[in-house]
C-alpha positions as a printed NumPy array, in Angstrom:
array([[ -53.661, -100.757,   97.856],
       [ -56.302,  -98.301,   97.094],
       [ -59.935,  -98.91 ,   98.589],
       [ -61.423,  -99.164,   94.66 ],
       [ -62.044, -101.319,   91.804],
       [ -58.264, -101.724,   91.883],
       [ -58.293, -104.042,   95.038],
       [ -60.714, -106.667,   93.281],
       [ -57.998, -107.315,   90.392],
       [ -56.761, -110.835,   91.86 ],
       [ -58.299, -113.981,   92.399],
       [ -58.983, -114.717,   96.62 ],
       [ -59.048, -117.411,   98.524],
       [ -59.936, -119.094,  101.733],
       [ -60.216, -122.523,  103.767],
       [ -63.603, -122.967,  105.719],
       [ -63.153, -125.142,  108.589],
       [ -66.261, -126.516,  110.686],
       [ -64.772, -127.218,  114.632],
       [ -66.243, -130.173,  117.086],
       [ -69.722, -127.846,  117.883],
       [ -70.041, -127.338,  114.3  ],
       [ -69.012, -123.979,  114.044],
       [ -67.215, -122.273,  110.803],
       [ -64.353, -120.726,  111.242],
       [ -62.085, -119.578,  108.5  ],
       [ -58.47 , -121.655,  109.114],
       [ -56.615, -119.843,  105.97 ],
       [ -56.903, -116.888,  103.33 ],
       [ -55.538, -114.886,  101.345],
       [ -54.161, -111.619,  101.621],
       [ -56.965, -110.205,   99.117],
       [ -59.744, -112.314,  101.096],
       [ -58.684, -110.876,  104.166],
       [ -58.695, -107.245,  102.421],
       [ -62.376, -107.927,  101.644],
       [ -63.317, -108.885,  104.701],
       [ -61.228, -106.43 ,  106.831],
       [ -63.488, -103.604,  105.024],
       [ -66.698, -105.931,  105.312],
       [ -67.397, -106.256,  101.769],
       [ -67.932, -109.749,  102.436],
       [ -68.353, -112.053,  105.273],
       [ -68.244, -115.614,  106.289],
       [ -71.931, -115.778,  107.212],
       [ -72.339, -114.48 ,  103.216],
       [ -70.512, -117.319,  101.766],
       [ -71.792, -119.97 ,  104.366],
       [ -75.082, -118.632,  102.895],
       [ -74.562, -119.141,   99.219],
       [ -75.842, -121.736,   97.165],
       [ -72.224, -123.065,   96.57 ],
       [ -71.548, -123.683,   99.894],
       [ -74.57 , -125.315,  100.83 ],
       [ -74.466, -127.375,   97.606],
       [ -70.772, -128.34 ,   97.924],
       [ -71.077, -129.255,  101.709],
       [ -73.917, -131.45 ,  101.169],
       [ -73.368, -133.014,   97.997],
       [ -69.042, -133.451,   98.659],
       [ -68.395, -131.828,   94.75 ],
       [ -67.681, -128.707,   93.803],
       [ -69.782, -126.089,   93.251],
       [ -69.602, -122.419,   91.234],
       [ -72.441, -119.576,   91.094],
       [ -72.359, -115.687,   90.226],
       [ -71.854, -113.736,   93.589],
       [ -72.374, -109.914,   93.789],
       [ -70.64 , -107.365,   95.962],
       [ -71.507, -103.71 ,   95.874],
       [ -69.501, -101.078,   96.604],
       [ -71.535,  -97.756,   97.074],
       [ -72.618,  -97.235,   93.429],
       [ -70.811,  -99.901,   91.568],
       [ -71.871, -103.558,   91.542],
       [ -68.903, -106.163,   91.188],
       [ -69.698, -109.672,   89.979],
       [ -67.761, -112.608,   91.093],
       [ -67.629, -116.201,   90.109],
       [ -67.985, -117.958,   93.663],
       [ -65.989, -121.794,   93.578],
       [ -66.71 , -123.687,   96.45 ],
       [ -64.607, -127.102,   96.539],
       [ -64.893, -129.225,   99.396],
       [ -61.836, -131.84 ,  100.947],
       [ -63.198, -135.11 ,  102.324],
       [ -61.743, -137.021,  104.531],
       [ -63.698, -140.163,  105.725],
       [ -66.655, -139.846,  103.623],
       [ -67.44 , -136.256,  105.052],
       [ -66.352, -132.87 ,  104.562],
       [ -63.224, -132.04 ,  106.575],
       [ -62.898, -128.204,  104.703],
       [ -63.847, -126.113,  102.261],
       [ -62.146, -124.279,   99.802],
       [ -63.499, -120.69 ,   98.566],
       [ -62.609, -119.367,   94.9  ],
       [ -63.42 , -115.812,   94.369],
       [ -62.701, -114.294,   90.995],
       [ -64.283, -110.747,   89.7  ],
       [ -66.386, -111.528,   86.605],
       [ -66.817, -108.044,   85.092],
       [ -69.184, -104.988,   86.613],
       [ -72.77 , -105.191,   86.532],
       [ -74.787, -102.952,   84.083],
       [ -78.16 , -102.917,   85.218],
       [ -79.145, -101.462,   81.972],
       [ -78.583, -103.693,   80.176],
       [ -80.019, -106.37 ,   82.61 ],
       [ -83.214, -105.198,   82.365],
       [ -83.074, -104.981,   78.902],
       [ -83.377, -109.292,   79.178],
       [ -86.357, -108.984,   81.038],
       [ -90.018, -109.388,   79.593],
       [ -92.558, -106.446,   79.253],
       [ -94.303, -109.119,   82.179],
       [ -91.381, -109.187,   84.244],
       [ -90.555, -105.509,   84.074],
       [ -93.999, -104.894,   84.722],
       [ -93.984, -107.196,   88.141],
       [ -90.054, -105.415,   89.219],
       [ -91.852, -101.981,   88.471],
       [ -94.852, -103.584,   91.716],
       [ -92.159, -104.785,   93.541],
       [ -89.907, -101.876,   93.793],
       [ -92.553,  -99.606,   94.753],
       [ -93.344, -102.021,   97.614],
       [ -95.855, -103.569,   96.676],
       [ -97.161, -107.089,   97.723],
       [ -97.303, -110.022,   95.51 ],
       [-100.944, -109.987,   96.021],
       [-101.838, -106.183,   95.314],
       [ -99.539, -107.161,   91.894],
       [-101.159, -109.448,   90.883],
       [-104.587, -108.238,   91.087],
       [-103.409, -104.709,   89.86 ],
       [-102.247, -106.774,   86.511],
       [-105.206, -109.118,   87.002],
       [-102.64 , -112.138,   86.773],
       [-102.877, -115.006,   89.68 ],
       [-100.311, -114.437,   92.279],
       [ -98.393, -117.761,   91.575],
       [ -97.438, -116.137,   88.077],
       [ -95.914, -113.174,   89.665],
       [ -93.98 , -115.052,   92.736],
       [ -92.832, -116.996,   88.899],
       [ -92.208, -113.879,   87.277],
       [ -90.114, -112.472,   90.329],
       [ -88.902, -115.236,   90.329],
       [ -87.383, -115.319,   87.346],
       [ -86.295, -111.441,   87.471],
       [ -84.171, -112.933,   90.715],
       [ -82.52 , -115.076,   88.417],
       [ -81.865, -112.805,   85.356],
       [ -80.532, -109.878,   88.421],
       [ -78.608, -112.705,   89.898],
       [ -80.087, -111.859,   93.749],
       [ -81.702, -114.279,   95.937],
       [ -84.54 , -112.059,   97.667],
       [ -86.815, -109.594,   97.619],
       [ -84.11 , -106.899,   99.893],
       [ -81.294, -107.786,   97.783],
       [ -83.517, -107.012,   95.003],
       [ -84.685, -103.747,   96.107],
       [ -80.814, -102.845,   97.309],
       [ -79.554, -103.779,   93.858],
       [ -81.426, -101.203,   92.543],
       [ -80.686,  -98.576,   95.139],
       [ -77.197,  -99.14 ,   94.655],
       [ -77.562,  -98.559,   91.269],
       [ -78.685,  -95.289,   90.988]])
């Protein structure tokens, strides 16, 4: 199968296992989970990471969120489902739903943030500090760790970096 867009057609899946020293290890996939991970486009440590995961595992009930992969220039979205098994009141394994949700536009993106927002990614991207922000837009620096906040949400990334590399990738 080509390494392209082509590759991220089908649905993967995989079976997280935790062993007696509480280690994850992955017990079964797919053979389009193991494509993605065989290239590094995604790795265990990035799902055990996600909210899902940590949600699922501690709360025993499934969980779903937007994940992003990029691929040099392009940005993939995928629908993450984490669903845990229990056996004995605790979670024995977890199950790992991956399913591409469509190609990111960053355009249009940033065409849901506010003038406010755009203002505080415009700081941030330069690398600025939340502090040299907020007094350059004479705003208290708990309204623009709010503000980023909230761009983090509407960008679907879960840091500063991933931020900053979302927007690298992009151009």
């Amino acid at each position: 199968m080509p390494d392209n867009e082509d590759c991220f057609s089908d649905k993967y899946y995989a079976v997280i296992k935790k062993n007696e020293r509480n280690i994850f290890y992955i017990s079964e996939l797919n053979s389009g989970f193991h494509k993605l991970m065989d290239n590094g486009r995604i790795s265990l440590d990035s799902i055990i990471s996600s909210v899902s995961f940590y949600e699922a595992s501690k709360n025993m009930s499934s969980y779903s969120e937007n994940f992003l992969y990029r691929n040099g220039k392009n940005i993939y979205k995928y629908f993450l489902t984490v669903v845990p098994e229990i056996k004995r009141e605790s979670v024995d394994s977890i199950s790992v739903f991956l399913e591409k949700n469509g190609t990111i536009d960053t355009v249009s993106v940033l065409e849901e943030l506010t003038p406010r927002e755009k203002e505080v990614l415009i700081f941030t991207l330069n690398g600025f500090t939340n502090k040299y922000t907020a007094n350059s837009l004479c705003i208290k620096e708990g309204t623009v760790k709010k503000l980023l906040h909230n761009c983090y949400q509407k960008l679907s990334v879960k840091s500063r970096t991933e931020l900053v590399k979302l927007f690298i990738f992009s151009n």
